[in-house]
PDB file of N, CA, C and O in Angstrom:
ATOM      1  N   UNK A   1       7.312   6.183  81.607  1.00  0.00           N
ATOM      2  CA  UNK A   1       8.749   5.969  81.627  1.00  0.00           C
ATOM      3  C   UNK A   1       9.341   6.371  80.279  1.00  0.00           C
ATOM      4  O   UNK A   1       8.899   5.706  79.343  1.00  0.00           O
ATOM      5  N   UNK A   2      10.245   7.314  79.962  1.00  0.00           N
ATOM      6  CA  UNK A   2      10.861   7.802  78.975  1.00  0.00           C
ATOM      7  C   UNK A   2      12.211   6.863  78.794  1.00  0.00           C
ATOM      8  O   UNK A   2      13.166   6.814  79.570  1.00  0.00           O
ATOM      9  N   UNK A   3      12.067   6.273  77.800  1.00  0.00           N
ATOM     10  CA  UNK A   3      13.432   4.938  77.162  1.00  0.00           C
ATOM     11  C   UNK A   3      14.211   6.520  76.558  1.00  0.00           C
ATOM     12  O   UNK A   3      13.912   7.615  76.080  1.00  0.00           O
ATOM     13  N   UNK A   4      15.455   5.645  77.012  1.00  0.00           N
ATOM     14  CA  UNK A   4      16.804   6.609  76.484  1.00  0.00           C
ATOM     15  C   UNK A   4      16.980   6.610  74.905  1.00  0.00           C
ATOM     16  O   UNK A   4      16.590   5.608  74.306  1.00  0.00           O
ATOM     17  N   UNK A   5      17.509   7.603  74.223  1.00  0.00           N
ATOM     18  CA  UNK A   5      17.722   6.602  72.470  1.00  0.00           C
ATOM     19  C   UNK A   5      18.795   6.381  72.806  1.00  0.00           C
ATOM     20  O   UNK A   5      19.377   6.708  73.840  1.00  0.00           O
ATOM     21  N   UNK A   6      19.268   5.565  71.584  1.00  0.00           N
ATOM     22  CA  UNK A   6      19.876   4.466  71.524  1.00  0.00           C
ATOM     23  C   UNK A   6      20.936   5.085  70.516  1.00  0.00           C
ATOM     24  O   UNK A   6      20.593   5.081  69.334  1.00  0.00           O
ATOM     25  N   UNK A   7      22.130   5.597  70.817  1.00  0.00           N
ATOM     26  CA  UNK A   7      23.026   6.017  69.197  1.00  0.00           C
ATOM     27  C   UNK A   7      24.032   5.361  69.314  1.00  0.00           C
ATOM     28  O   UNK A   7      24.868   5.856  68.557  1.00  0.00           O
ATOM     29  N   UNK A   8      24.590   4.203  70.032  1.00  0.00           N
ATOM     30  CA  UNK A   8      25.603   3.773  69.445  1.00  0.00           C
ATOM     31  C   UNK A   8      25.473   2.071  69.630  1.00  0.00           C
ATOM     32  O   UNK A   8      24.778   1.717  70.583  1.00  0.00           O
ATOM     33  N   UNK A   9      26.036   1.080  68.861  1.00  0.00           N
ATOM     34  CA  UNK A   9      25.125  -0.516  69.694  1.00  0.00           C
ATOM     35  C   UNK A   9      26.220  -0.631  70.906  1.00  0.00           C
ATOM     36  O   UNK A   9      26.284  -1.833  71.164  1.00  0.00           O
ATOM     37  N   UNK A  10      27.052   0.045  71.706  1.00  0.00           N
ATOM     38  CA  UNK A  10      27.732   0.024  72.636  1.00  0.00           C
ATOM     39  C   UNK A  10      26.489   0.486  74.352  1.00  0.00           C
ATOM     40  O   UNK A  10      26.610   0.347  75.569  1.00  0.00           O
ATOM     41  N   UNK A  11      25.542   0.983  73.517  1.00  0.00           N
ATOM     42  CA  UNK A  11      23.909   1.515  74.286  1.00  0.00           C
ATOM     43  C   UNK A  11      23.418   0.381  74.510  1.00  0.00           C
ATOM     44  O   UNK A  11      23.128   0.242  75.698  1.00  0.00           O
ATOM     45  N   UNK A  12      23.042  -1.130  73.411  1.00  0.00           N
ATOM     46  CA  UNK A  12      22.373  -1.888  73.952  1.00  0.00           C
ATOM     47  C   UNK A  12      22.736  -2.750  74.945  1.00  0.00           C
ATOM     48  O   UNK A  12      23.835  -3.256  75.176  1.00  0.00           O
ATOM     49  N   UNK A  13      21.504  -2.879  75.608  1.00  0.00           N
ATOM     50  CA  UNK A  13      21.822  -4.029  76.305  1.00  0.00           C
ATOM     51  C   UNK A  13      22.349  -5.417  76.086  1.00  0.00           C
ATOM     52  O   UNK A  13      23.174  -5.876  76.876  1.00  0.00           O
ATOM     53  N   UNK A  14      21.970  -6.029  75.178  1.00  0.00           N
ATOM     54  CA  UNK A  14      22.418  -6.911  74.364  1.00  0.00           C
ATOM     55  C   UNK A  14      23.885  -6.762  73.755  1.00  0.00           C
ATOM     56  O   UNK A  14      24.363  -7.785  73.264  1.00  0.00           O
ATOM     57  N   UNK A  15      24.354  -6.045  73.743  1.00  0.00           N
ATOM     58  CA  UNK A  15      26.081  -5.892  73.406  1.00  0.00           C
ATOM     59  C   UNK A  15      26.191  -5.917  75.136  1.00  0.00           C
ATOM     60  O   UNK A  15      26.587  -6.952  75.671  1.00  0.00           O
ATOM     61  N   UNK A  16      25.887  -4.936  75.820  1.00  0.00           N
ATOM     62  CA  UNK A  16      26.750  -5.250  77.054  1.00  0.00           C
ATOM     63  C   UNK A  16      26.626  -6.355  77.361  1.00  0.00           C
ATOM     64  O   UNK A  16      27.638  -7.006  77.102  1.00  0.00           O
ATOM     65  N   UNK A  17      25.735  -6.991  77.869  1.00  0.00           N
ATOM     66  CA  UNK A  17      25.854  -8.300  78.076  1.00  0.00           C
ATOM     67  C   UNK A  17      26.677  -9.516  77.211  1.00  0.00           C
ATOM     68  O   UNK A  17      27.379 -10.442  77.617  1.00  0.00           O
ATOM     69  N   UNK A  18      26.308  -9.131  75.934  1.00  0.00           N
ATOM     70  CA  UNK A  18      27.291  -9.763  74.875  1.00  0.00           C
ATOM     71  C   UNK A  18      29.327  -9.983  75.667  1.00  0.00           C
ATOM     72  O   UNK A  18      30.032 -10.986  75.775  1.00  0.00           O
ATOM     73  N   UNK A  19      29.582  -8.477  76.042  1.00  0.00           N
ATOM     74  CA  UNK A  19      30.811  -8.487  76.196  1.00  0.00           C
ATOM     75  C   UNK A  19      31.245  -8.962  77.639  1.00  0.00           C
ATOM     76  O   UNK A  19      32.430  -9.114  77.935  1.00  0.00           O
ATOM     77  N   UNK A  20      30.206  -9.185  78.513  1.00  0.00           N
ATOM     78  CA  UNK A  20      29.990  -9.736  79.540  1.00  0.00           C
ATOM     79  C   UNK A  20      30.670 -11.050  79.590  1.00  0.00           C
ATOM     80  O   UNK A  20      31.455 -11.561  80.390  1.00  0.00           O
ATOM     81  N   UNK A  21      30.143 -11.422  78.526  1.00  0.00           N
ATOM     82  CA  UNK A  21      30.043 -12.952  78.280  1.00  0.00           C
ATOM     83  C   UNK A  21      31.739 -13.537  77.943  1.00  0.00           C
ATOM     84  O   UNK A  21      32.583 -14.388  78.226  1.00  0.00           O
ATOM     85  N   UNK A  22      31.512 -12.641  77.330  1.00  0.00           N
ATOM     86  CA  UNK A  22      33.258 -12.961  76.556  1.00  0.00           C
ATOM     87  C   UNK A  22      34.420 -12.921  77.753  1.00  0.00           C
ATOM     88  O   UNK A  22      35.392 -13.608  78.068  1.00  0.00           O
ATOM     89  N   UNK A  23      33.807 -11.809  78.200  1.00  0.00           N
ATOM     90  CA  UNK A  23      34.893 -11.906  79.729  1.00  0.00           C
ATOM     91  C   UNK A  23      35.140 -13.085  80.747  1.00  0.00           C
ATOM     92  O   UNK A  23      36.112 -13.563  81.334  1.00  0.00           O
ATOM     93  N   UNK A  24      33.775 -13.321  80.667  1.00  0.00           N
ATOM     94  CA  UNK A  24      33.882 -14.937  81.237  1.00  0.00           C
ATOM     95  C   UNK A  24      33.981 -15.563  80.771  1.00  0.00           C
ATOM     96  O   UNK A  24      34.418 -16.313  81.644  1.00  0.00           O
ATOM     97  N   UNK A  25      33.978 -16.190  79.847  1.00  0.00           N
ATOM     98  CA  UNK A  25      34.482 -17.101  78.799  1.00  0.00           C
ATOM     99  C   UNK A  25      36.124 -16.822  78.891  1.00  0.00           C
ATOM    100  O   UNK A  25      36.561 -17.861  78.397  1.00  0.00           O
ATOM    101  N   UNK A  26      36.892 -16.279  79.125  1.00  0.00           N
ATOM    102  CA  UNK A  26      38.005 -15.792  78.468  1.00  0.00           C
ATOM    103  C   UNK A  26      38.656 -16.772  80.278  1.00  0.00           C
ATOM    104  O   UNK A  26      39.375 -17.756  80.451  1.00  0.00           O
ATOM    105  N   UNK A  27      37.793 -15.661  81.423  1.00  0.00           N
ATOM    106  CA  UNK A  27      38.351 -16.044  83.108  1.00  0.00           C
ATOM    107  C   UNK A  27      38.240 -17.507  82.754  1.00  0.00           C
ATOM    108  O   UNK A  27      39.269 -18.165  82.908  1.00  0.00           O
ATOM    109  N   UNK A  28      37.007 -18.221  82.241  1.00  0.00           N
ATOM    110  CA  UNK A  28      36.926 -19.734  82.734  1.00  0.00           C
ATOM    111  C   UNK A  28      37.971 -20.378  81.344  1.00  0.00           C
ATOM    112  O   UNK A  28      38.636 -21.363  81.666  1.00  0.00           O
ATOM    113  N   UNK A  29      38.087 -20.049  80.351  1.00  0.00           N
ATOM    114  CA  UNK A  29      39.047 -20.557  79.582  1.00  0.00           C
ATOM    115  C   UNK A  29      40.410 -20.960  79.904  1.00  0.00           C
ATOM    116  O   UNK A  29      41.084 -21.701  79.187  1.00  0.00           O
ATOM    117  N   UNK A  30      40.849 -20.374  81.167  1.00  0.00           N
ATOM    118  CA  UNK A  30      42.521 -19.909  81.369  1.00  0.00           C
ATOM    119  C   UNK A  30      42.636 -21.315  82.438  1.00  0.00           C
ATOM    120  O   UNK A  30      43.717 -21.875  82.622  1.00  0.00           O
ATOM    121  N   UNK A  31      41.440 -21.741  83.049  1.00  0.00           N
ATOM    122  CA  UNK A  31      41.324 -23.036  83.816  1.00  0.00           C
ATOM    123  C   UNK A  31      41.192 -24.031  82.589  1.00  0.00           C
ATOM    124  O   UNK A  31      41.041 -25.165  83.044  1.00  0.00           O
ATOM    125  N   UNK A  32      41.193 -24.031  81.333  1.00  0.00           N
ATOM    126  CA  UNK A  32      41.058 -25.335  80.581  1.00  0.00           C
ATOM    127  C   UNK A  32      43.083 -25.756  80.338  1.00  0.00           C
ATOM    128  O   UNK A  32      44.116 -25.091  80.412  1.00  0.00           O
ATOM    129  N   UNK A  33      42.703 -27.351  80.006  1.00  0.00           N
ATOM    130  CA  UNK A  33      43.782 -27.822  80.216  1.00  0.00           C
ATOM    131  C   UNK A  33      44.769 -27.234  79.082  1.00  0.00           C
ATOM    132  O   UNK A  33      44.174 -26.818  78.088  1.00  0.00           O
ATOM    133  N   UNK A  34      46.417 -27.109  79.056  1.00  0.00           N
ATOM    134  CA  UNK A  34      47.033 -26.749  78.163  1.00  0.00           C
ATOM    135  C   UNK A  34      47.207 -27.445  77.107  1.00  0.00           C
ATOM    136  O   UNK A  34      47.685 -26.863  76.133  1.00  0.00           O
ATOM    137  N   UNK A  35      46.880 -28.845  77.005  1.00  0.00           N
ATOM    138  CA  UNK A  35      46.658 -28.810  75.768  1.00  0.00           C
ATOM    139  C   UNK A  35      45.359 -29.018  74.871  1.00  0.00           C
ATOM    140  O   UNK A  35      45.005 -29.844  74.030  1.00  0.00           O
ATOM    141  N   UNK A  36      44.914 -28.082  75.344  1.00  0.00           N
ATOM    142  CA  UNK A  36      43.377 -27.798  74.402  1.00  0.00           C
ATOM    143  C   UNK A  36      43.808 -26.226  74.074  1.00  0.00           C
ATOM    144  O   UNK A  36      42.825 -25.554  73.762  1.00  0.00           O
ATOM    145  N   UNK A  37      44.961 -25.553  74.076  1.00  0.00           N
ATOM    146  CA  UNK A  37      44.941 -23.633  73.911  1.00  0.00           C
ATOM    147  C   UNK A  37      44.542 -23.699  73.190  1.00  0.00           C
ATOM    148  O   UNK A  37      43.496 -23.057  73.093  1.00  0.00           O
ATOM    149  N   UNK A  38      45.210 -24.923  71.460  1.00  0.00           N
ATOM    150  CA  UNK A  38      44.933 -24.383  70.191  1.00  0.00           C
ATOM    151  C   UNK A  38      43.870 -24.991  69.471  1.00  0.00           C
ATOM    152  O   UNK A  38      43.769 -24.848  68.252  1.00  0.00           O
ATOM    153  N   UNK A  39      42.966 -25.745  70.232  1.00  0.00           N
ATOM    154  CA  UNK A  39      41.980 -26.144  70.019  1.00  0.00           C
ATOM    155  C   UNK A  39      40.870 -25.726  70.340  1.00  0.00           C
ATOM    156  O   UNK A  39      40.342 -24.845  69.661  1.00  0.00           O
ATOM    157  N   UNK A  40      40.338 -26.174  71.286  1.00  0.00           N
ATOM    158  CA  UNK A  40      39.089 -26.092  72.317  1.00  0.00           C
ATOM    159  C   UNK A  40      38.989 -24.354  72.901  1.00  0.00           C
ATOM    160  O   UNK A  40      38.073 -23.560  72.686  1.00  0.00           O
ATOM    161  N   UNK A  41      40.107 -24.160  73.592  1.00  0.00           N
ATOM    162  CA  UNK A  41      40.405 -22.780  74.164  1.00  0.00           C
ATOM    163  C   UNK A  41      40.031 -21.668  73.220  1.00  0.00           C
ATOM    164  O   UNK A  41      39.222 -20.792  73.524  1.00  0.00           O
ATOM    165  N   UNK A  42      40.802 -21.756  71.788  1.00  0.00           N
ATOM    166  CA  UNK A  42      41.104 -21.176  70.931  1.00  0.00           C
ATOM    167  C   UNK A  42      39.818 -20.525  69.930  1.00  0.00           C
ATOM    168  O   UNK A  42      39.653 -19.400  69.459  1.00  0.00           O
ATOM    169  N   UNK A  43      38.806 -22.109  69.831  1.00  0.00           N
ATOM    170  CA  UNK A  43      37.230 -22.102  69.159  1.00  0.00           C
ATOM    171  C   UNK A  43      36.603 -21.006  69.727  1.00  0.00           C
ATOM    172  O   UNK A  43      36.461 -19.889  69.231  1.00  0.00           O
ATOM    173  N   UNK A  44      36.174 -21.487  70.995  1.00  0.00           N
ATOM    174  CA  UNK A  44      35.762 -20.958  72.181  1.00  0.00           C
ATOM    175  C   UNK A  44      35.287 -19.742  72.618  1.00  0.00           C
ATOM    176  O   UNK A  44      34.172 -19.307  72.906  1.00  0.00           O
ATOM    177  N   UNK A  45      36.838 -19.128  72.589  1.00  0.00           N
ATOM    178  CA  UNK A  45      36.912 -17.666  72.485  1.00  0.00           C
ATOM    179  C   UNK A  45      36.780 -16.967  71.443  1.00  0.00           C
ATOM    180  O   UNK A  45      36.628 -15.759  71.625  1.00  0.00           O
ATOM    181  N   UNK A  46      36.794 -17.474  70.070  1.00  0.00           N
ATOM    182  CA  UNK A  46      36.844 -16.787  69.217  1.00  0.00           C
ATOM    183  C   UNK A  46      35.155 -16.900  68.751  1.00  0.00           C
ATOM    184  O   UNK A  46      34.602 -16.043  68.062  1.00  0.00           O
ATOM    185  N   UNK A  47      34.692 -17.747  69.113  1.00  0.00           N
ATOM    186  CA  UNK A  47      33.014 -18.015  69.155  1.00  0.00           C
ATOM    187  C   UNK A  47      32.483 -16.988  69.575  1.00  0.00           C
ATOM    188  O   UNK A  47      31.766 -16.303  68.846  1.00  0.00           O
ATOM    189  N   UNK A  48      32.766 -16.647  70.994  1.00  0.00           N
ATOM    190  CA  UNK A  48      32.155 -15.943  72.021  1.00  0.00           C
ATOM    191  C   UNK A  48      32.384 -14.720  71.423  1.00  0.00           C
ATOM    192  O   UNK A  48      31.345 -14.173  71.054  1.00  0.00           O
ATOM    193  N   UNK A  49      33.956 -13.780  71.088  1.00  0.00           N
ATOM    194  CA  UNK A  49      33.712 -12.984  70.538  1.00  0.00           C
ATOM    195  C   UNK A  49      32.928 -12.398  69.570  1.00  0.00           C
ATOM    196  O   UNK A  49      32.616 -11.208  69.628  1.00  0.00           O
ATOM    197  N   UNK A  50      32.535 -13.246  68.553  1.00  0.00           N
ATOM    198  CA  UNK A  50      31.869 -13.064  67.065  1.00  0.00           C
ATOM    199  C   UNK A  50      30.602 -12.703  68.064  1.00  0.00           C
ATOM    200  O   UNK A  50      30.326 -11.511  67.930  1.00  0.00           O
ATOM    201  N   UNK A  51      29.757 -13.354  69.012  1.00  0.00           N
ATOM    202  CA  UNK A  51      28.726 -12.215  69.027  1.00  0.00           C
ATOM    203  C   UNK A  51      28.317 -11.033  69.259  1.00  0.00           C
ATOM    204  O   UNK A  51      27.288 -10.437  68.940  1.00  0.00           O
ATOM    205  N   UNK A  52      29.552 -10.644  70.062  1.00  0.00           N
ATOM    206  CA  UNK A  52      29.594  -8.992  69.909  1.00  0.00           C
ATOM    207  C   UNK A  52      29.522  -8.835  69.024  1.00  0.00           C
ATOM    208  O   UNK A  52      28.424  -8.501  68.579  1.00  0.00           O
ATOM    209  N   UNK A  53      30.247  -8.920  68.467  1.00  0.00           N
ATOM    210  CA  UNK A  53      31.257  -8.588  66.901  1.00  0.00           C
ATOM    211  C   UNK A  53      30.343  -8.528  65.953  1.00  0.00           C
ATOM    212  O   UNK A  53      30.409  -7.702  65.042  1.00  0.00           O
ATOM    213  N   UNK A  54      29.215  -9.563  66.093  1.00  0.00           N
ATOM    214  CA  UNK A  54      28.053  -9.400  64.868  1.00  0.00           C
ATOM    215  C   UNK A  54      26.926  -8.967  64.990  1.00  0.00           C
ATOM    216  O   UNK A  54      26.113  -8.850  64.073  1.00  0.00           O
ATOM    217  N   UNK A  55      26.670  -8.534  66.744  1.00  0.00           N
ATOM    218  CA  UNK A  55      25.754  -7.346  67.113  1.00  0.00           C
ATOM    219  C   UNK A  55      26.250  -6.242  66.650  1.00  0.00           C
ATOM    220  O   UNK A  55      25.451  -5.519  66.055  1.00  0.00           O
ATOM    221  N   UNK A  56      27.621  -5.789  66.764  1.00  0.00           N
ATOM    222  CA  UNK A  56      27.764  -4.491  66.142  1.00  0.00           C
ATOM    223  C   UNK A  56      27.696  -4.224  64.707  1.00  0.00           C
ATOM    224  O   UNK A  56      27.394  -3.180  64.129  1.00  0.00           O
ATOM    225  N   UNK A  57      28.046  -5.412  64.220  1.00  0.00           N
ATOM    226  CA  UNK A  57      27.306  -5.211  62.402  1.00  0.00           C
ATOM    227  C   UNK A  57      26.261  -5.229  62.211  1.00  0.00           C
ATOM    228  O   UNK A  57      25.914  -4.550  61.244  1.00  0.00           O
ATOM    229  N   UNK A  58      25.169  -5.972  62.967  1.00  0.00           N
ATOM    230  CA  UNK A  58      23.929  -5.839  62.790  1.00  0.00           C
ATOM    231  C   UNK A  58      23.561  -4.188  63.127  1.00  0.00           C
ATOM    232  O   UNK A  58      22.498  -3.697  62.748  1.00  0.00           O
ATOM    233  N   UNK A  59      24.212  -3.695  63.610  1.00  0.00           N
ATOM    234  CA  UNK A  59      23.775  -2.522  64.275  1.00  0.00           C
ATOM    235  C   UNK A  59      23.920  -1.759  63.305  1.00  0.00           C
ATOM    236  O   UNK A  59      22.963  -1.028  63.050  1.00  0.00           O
ATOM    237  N   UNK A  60      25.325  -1.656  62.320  1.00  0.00           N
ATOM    238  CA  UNK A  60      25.409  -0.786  61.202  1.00  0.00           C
ATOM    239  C   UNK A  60      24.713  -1.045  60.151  1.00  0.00           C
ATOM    240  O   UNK A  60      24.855  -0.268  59.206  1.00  0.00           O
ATOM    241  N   UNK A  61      23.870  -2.069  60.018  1.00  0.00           N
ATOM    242  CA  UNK A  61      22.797  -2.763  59.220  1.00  0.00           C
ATOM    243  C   UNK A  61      21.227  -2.355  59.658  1.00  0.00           C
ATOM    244  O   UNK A  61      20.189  -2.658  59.069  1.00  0.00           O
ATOM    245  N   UNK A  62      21.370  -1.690  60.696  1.00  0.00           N
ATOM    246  CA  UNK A  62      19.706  -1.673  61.098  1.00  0.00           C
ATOM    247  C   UNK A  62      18.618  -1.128  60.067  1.00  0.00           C
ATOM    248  O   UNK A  62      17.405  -1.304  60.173  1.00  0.00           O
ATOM    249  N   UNK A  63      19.357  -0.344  58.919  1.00  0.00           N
ATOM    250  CA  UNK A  63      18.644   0.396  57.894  1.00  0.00           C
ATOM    251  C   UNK A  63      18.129  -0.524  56.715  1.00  0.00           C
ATOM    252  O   UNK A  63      17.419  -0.142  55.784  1.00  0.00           O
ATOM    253  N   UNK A  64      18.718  -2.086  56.962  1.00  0.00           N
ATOM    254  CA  UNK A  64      18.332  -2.370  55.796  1.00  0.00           C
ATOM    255  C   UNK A  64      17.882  -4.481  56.868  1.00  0.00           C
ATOM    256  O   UNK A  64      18.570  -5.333  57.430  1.00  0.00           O
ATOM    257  N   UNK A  65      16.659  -4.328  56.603  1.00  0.00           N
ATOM    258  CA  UNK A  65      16.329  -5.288  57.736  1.00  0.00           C
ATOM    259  C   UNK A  65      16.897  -6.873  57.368  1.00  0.00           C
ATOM    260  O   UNK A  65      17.489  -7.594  58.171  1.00  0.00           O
ATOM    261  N   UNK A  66      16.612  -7.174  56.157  1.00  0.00           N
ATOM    262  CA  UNK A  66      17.253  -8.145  56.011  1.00  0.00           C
ATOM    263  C   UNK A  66      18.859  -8.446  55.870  1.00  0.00           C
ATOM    264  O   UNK A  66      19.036  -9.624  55.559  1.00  0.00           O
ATOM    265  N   UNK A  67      19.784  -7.883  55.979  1.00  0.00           N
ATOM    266  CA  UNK A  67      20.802  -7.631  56.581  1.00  0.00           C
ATOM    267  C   UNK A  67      21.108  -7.847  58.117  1.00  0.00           C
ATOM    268  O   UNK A  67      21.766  -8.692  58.725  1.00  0.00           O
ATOM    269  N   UNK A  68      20.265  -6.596  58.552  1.00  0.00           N
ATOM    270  CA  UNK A  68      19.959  -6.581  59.884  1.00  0.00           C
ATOM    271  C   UNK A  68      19.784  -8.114  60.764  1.00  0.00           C
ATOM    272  O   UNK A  68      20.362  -8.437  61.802  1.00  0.00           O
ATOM    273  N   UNK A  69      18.739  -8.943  59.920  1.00  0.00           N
ATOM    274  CA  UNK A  69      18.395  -9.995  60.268  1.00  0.00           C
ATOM    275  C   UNK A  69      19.554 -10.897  60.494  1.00  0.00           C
ATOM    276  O   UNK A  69      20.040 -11.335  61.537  1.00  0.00           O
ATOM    277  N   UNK A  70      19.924 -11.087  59.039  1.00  0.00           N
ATOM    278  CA  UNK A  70      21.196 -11.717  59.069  1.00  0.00           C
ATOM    279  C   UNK A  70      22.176 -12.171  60.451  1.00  0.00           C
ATOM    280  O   UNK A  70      22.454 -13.176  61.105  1.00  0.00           O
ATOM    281  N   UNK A  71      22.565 -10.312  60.385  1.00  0.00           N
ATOM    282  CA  UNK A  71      24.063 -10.202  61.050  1.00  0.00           C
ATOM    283  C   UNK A  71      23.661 -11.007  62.886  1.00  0.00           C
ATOM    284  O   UNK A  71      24.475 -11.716  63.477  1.00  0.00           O
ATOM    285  N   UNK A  72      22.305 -10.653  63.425  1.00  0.00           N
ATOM    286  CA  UNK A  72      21.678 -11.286  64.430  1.00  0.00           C
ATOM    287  C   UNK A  72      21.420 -12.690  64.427  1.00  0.00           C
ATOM    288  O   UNK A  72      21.576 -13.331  65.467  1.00  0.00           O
ATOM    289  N   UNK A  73      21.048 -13.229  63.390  1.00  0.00           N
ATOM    290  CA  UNK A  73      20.841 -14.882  63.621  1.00  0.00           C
ATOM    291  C   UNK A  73      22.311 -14.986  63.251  1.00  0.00           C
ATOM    292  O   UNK A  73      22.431 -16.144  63.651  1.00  0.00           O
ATOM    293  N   UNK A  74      23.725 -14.632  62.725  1.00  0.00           N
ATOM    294  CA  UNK A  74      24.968 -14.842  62.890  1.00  0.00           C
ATOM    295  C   UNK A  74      25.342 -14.750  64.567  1.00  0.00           C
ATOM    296  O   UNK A  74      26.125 -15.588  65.014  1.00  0.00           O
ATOM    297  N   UNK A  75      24.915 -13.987  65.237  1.00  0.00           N
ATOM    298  CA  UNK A  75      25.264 -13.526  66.540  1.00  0.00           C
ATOM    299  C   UNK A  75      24.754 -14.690  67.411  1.00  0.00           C
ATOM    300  O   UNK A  75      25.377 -15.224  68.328  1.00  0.00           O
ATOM    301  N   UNK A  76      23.216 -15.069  66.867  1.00  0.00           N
ATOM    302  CA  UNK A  76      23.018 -16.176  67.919  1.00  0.00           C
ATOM    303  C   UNK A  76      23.403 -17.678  67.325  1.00  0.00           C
ATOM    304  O   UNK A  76      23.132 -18.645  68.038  1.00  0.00           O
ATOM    305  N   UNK A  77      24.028 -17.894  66.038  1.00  0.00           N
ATOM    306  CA  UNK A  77      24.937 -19.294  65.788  1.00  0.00           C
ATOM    307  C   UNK A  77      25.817 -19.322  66.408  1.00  0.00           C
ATOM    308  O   UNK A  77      25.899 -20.329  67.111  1.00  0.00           O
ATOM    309  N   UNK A  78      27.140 -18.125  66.546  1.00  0.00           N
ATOM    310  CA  UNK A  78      28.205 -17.738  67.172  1.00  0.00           C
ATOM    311  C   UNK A  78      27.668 -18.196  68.745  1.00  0.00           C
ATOM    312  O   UNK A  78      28.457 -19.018  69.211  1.00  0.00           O
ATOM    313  N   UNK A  79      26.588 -17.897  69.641  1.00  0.00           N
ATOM    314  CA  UNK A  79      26.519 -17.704  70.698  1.00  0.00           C
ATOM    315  C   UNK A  79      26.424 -19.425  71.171  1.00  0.00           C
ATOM    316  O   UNK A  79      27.012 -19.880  72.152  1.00  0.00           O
ATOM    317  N   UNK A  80      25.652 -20.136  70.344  1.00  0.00           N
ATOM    318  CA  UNK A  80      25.214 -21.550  69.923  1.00  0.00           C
ATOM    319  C   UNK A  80      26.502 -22.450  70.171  1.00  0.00           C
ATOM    320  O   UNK A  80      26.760 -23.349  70.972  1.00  0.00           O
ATOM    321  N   UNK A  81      27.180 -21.845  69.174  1.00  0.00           N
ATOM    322  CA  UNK A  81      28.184 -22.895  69.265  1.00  0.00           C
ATOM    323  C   UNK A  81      29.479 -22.640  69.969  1.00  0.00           C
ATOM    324  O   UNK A  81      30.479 -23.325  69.753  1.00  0.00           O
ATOM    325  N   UNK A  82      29.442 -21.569  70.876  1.00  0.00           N
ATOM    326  CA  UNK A  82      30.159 -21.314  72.442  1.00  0.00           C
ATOM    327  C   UNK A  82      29.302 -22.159  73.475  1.00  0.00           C
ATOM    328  O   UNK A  82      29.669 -23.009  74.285  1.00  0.00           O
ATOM    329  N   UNK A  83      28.350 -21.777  73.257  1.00  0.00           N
ATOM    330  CA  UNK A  83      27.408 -23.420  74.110  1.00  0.00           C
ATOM    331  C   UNK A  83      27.582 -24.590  73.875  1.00  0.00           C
ATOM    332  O   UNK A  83      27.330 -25.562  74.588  1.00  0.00           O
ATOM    333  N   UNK A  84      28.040 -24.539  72.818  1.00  0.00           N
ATOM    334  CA  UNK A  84      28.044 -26.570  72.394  1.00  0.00           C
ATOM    335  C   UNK A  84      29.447 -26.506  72.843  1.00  0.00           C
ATOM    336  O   UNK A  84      30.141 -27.522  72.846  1.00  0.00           O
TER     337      UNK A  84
END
């Protein structure tokens, strides 16, 4: 089986799914009560985003690993505390 390369982190799987996520997060957010927008709603989504957001820095980091490392265990705190 020949794996595709990989040139942009918009290729991994892990970003798509990443942005997956956010989408639903965003559909099931719009059912939370109104007054949680600028709270709860607000965390939430902006949680969920950051792990895209810090897969794709990790991605412009891949050259330098501890960086790299970094920007990924940022991606899965971000992901962490959209779970909590």
């Amino acid at each position: 089986m020949i794996m595709p390369t990989i040139k942009f982190h918009q290729d991994l799987n892990v970003f798509q799914k990443s942005v997956e996520f956010v989408m639903t997060i965003y559909e099931l957010s719009k059912s939370f009560p109104k007054e949680e927008l600028y709270s709860l709603t607000d965390q939430i989504r902006r949680s969920s985003r950051s792990v895209s957001a810090n897969i794709s820095e990790a991605w412009g980091k891949r050259k330098y690993e501890k960086s790299f490392v970094a920007k990924l265990t940022d991606s899965e705190g971000e992901a962490r505390e959209t779970q909590t």
